[in-house]
Every structure is written in C-alpha cells, then in structure tokens.
Backbone as XML, in Angstrom:
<?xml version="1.0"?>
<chain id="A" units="angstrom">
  <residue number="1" name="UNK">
    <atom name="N" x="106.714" y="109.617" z="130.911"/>
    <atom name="CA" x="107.587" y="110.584" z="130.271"/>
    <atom name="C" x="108.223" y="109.985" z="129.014"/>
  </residue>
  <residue number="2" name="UNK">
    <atom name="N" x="109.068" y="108.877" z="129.272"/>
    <atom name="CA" x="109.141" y="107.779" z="127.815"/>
    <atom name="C" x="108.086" y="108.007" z="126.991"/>
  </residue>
  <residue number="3" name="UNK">
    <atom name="N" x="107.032" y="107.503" z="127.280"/>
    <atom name="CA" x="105.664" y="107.125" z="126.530"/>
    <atom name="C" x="105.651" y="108.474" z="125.412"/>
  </residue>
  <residue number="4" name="UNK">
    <atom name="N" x="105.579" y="109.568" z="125.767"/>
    <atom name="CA" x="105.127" y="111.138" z="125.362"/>
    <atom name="C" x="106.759" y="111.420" z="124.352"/>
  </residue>
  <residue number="5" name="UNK">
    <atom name="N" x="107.895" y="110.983" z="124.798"/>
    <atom name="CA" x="108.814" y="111.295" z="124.227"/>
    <atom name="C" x="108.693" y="110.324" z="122.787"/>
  </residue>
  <residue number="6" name="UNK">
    <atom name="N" x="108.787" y="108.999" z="122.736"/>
    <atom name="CA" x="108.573" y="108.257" z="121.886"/>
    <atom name="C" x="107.521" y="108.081" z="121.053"/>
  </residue>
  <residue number="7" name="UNK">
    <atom name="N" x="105.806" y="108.563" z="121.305"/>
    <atom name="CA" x="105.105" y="109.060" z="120.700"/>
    <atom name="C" x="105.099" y="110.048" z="119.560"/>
  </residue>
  <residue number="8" name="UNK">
    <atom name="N" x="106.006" y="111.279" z="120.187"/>
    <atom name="CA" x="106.342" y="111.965" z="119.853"/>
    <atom name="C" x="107.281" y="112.222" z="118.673"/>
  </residue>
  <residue number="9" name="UNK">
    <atom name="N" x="108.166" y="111.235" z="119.036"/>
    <atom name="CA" x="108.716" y="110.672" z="117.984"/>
    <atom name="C" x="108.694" y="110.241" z="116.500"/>
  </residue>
  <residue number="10" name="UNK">
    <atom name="N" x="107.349" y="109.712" z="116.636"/>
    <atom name="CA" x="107.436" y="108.420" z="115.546"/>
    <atom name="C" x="106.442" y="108.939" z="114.562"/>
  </residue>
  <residue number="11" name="UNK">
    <atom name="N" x="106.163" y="110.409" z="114.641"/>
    <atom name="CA" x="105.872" y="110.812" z="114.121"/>
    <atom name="C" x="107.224" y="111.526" z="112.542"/>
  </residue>
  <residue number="12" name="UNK">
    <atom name="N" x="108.208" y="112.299" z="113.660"/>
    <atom name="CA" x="109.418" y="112.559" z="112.996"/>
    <atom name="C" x="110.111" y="111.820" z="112.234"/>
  </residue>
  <residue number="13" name="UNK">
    <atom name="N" x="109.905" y="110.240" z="113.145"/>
    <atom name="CA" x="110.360" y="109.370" z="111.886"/>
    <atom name="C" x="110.130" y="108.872" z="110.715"/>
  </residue>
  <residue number="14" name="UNK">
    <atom name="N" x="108.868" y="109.021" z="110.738"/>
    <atom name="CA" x="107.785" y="108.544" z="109.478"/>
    <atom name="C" x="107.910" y="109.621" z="108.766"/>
  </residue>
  <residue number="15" name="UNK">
    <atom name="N" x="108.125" y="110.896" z="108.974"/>
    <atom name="CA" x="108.127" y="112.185" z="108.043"/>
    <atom name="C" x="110.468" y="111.993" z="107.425"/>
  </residue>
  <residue number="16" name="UNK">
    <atom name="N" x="110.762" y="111.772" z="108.446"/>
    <atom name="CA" x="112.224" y="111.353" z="107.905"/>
    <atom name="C" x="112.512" y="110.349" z="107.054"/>
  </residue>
  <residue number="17" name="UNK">
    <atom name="N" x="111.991" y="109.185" z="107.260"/>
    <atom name="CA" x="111.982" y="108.043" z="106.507"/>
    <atom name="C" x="110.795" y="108.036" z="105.160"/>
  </residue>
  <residue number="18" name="UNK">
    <atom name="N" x="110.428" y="109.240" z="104.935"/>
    <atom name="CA" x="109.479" y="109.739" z="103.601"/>
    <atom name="C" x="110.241" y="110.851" z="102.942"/>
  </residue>
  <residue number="19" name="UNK">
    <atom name="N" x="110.839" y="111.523" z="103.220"/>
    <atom name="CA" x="112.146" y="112.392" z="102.879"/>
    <atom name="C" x="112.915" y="111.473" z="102.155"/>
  </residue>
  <residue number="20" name="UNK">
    <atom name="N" x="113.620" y="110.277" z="102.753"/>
    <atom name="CA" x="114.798" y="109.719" z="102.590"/>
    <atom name="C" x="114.839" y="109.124" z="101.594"/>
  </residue>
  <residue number="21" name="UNK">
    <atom name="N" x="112.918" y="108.305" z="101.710"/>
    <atom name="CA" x="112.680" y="107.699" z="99.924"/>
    <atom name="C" x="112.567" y="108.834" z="99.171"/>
  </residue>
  <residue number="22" name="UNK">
    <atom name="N" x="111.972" y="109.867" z="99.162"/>
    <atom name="CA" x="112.198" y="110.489" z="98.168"/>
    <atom name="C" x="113.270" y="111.278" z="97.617"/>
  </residue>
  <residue number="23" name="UNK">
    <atom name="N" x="114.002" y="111.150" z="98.428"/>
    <atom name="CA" x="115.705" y="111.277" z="97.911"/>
    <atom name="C" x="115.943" y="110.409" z="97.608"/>
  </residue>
  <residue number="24" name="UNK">
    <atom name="N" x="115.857" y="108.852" z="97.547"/>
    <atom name="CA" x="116.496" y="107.649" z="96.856"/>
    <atom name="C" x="115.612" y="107.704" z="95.317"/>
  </residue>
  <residue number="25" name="UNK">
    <atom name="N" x="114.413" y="108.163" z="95.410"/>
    <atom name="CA" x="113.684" y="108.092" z="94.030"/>
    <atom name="C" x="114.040" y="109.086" z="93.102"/>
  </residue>
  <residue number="26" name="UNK">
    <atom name="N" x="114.463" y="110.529" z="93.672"/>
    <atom name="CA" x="115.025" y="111.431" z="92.732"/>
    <atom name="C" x="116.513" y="111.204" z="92.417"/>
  </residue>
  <residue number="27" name="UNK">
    <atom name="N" x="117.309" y="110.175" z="93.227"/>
    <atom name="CA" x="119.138" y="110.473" z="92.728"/>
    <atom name="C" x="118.577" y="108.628" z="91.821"/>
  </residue>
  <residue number="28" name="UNK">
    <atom name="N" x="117.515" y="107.925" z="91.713"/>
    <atom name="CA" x="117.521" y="107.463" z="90.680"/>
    <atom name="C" x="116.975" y="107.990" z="89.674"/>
  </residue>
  <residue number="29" name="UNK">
    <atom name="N" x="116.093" y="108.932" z="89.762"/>
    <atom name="CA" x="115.883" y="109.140" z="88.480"/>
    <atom name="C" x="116.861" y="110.114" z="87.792"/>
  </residue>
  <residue number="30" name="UNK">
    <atom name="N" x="117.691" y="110.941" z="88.148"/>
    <atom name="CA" x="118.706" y="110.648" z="87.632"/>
    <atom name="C" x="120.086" y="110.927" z="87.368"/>
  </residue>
  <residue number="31" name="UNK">
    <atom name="N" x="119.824" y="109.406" z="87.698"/>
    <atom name="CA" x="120.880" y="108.128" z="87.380"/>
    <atom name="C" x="120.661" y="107.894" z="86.257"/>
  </residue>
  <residue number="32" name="UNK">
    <atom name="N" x="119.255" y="107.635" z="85.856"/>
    <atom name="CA" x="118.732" y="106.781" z="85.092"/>
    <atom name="C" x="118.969" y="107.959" z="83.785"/>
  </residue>
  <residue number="33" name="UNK">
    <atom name="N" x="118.616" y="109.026" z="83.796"/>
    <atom name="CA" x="118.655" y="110.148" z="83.023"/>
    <atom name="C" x="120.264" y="110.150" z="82.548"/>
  </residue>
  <residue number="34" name="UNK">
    <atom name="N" x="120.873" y="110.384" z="83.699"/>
    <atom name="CA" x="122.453" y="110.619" z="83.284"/>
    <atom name="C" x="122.716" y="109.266" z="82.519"/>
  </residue>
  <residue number="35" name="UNK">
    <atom name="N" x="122.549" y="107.656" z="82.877"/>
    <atom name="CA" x="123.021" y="106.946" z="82.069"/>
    <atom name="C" x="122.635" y="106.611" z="80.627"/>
  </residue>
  <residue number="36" name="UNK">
    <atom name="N" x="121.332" y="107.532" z="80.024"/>
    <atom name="CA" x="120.778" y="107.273" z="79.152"/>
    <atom name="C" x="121.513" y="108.258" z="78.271"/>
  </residue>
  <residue number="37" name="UNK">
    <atom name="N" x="122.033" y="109.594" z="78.797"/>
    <atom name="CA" x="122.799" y="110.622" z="78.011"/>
    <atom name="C" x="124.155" y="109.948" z="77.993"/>
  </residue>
  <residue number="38" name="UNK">
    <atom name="N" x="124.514" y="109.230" z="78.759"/>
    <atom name="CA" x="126.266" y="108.721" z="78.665"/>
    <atom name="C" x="126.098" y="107.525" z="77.662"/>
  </residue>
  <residue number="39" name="UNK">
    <atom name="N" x="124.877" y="107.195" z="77.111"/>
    <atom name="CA" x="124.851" y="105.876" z="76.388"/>
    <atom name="C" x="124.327" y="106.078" z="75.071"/>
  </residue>
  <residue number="40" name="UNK">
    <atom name="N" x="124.105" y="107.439" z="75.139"/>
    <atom name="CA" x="123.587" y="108.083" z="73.019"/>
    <atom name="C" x="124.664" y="108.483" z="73.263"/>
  </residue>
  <residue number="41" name="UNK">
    <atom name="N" x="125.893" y="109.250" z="73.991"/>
    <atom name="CA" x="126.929" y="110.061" z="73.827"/>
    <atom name="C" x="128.323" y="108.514" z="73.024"/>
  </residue>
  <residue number="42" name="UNK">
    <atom name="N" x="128.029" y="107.263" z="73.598"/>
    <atom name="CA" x="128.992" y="106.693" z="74.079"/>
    <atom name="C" x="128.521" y="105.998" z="72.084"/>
  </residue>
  <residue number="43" name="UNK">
    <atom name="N" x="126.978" y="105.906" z="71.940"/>
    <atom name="CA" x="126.954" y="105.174" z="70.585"/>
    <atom name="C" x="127.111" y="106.134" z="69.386"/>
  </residue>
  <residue number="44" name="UNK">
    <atom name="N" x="126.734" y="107.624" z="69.915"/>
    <atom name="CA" x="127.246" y="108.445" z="68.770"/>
    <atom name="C" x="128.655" y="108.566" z="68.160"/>
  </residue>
  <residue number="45" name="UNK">
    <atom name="N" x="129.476" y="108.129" z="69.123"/>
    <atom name="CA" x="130.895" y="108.228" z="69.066"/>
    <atom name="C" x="131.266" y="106.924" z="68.535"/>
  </residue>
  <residue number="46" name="UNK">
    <atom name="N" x="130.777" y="105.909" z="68.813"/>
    <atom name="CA" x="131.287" y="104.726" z="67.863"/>
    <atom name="C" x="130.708" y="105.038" z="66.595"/>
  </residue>
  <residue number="47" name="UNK">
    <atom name="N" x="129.491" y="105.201" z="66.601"/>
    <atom name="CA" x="129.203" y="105.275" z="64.969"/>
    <atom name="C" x="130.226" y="106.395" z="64.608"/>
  </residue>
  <residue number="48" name="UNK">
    <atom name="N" x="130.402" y="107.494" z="64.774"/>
    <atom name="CA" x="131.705" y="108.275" z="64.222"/>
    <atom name="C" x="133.095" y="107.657" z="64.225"/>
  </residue>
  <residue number="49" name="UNK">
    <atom name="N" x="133.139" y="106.481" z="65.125"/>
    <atom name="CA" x="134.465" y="105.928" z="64.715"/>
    <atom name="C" x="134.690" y="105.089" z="63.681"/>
  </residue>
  <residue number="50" name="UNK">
    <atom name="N" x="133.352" y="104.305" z="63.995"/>
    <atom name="CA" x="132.756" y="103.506" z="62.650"/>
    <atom name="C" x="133.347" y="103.919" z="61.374"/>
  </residue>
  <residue number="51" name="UNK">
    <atom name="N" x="132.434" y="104.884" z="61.229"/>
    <atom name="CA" x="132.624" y="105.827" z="60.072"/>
    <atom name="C" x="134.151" y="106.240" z="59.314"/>
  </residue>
  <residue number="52" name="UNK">
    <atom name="N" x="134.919" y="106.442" z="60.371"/>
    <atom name="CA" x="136.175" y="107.160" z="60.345"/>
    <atom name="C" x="137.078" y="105.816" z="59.668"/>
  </residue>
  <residue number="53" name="UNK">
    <atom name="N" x="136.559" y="104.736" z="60.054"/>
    <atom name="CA" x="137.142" y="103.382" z="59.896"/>
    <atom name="C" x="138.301" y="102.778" z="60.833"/>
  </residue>
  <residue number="54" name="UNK">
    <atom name="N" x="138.463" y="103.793" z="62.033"/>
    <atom name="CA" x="139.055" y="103.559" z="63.370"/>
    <atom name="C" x="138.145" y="101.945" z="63.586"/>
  </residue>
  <residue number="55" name="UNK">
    <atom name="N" x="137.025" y="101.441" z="63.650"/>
    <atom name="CA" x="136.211" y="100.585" z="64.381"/>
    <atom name="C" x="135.753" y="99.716" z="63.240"/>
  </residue>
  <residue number="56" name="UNK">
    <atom name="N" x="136.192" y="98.227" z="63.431"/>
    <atom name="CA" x="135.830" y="97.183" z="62.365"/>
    <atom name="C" x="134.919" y="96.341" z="62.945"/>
  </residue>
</chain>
C-alpha cells in the first residue's frame, strides 16, 4: 500500500519541482528586465543632472 502511494507520488513531484523551476526562471527573468529599466532610468537622470550642473 506504501509502495503504490509513493510511486504514485513521485510522479507529482517531478511535475511540482518543474513548475517551481520554472517559476524561479521567469521571476528572474524579470528581475533581470526590471533591473535593466531601473539602470537606463537611474543613468538618464544623472546625465540630466550632469547637464543641469547639479553633478560634478
């Protein structure tokens, strides 16, 4: 009865634990997306401070 339950199993887990990476691969990608927009946002704004002569 074990045997059939745990068989049974390890199927669910292998389909859960393939879910789970592919939720760790999509909240990096993005991550990776969001930090690339927070990092043209973050150099556009110095060069405008640049500019302004706020930034030496």
């Amino acid at each position: 009865m074990i045997g059939t339950l745990t068989s049974g199993m390890t199927p669910l887990l292998i389909a859960a634990a393939i879910v789970g990476l592919i939720a760790v691969v999509m909240a990096i990608r993005i991550a990776i997306k969001l930090a690339i927009r927070v990092a043209i946002v973050a150099a556009v704004v110095l060069v405008a401070l640049y500019a302004a002569g706020f930034v030496v």
